[in-house]
C-alpha positions in Angstrom: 44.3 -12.0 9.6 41.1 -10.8 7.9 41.0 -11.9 3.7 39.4 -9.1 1.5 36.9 -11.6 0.8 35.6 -11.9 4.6 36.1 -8.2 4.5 33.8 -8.0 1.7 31.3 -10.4 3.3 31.2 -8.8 6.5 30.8 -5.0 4.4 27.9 -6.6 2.8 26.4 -7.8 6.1 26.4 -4.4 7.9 25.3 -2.6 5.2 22.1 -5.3 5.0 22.0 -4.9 8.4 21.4 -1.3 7.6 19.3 -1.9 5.0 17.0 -3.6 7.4 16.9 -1.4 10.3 15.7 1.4 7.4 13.2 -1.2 5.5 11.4 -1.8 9.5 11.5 1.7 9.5 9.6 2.5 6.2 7.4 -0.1 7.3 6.7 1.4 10.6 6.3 5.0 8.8 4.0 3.4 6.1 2.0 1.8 8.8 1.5 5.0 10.5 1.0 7.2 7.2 -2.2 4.9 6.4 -3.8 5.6 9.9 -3.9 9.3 9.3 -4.8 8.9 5.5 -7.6 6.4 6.6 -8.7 8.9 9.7 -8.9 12.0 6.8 -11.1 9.9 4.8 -13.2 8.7 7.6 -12.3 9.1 11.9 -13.9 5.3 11.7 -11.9 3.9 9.1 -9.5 1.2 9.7 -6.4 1.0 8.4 -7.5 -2.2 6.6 -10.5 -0.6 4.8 -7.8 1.8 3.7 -5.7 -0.6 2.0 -8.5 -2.2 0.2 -10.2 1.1 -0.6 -6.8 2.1 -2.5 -6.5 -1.0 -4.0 -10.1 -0.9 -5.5 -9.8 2.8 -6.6 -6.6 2.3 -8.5 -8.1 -1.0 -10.2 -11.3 0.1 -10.9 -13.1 -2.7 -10.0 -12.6 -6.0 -7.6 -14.4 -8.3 -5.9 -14.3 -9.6 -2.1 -12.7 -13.0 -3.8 -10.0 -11.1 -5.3 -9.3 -9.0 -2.2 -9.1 -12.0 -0.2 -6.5 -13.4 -2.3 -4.7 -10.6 -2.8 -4.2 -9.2 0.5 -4.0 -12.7 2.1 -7.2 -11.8 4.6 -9.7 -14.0 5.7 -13.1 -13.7 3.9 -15.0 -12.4 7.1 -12.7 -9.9 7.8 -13.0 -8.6 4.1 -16.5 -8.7 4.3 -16.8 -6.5 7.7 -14.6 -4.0 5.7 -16.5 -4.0 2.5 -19.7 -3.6 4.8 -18.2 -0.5 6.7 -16.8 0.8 3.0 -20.2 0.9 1.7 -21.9 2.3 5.0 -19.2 4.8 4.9 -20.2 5.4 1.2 -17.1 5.0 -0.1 -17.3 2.3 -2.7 -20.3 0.6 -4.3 -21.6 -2.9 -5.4 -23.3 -4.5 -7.6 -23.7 -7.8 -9.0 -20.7 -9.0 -11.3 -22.3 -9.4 -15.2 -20.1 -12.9 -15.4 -20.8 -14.7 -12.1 -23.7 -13.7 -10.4 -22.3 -14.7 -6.9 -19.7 -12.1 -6.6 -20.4 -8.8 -6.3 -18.2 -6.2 -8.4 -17.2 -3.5 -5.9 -16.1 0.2 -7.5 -14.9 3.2 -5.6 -17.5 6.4 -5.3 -16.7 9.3 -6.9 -16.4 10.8 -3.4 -13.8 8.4 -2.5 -11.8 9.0 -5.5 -11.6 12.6 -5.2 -10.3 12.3 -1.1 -8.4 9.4 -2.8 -6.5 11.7 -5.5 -6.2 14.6 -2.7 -4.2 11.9 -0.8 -2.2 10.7 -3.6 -0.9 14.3 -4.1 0.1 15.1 -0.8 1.8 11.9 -0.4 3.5 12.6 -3.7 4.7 15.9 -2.6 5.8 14.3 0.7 8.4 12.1 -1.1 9.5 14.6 -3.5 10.7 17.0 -0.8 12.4 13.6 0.9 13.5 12.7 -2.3 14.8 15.9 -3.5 18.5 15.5 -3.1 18.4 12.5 -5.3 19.7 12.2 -8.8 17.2 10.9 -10.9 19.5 8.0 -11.7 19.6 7.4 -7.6 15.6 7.8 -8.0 15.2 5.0 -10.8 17.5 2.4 -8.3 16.1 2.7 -5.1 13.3 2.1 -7.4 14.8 -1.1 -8.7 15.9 -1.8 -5.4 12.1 -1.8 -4.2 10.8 -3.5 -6.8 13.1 -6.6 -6.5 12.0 -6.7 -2.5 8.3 -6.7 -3.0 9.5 -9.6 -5.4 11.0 -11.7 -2.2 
C-alpha cells in the first residue's frame, strides 16, 4: 500500500523530472538561439564572443579580469575573443584610469545598435510564447528562474 506521503514524494519527483527534461531543453534552445544571434552580428563570431559582447554592452564597461571570473573562462580564451571583438569592431579598449594593466573594454555604437535590434526580437519571441500566461504565471516562472540561476 502506497502512503499519501510517498505519493506526494513520487508527484514531486516526476514533475522534477519534468522540470528537467524542459530546463535541458531551454538550454539546448538558448544554446542554439546565440549561434544565430552571434552569426547576425558577424558569420565569424562565436558563440562565446557573443556571450561576452552582451555581457559588456549591458554593463557598460568590463575588463578581460572581470570576464574571466565571471564567465569561469580561461584568460587565453578571453583574450582570443576580445582580440576577434575588437577586429570585428565591435567593442573597444582602452586603458582602465585606476589600474593601468587592465584595459577597460566598452561596446561600439555599432554593436549596440545590432545589440538592441536583437534584444527586441528576442523580446517579441517570448512574448508570443508567453502570451497565454497570466501575468501572475509570468512573475513565477520568473521566481522560479531566478532561484535556479541561484543553485
Amino acid at each position: 500500500m502506497i502512503t499519501s506521503e510517498a505519493a506526494t514524494s513520487s508527484d514531486v519527483d516526476a514533475a522534477l523530472g519534468d522540470l528537467q527534461t524542459h530546463l535541458n531543453l531551454i538550454f539546448a534552445r538558448t544554446r542554439t538561439l546565440w549561434k544565430e544571434s552571434a552569426a547576425r552580428i558577424d558569420p565569424e563570431l562565436q558563440v562565446g564572443g557573443y556571450k561576452l559582447l552582451t555581457f559588456i554592452d549591458r554593463a557598460g564597461t568590463a575588463n578581460a579580469h572581470e570576464l574571466a571570473g565571471l564567465f569561469e573562462m580561461d584568460k587565453s580564451v578571453i583574450s582570443r575573443q576580445v582580440r576577434m571583438l575588437e577586429e570585428l569592431g565591435l567593442i573597444e579598449s582602452r586603458p582602465d584610469e585606476r589600474d593601468g594593466r587592465l584595459r577597460v573594454l566598452t561596446a561600439t555604437p555599432s554593436a549596440r545598435s545590432v545589440l538592441a535590434e536583437l534584444r527586441r526580437d528576442h523580446a517579441t519571441r517570448l512574448r508570443t510564447v508567453v502570451a497565454e500566461l497570466t501575468q501572475d504565471e509570468i512573475h513565477a516562472a520568473s521566481k522560479v528562474f531566478k532561484l535556479l540561476s541561484e543553485i
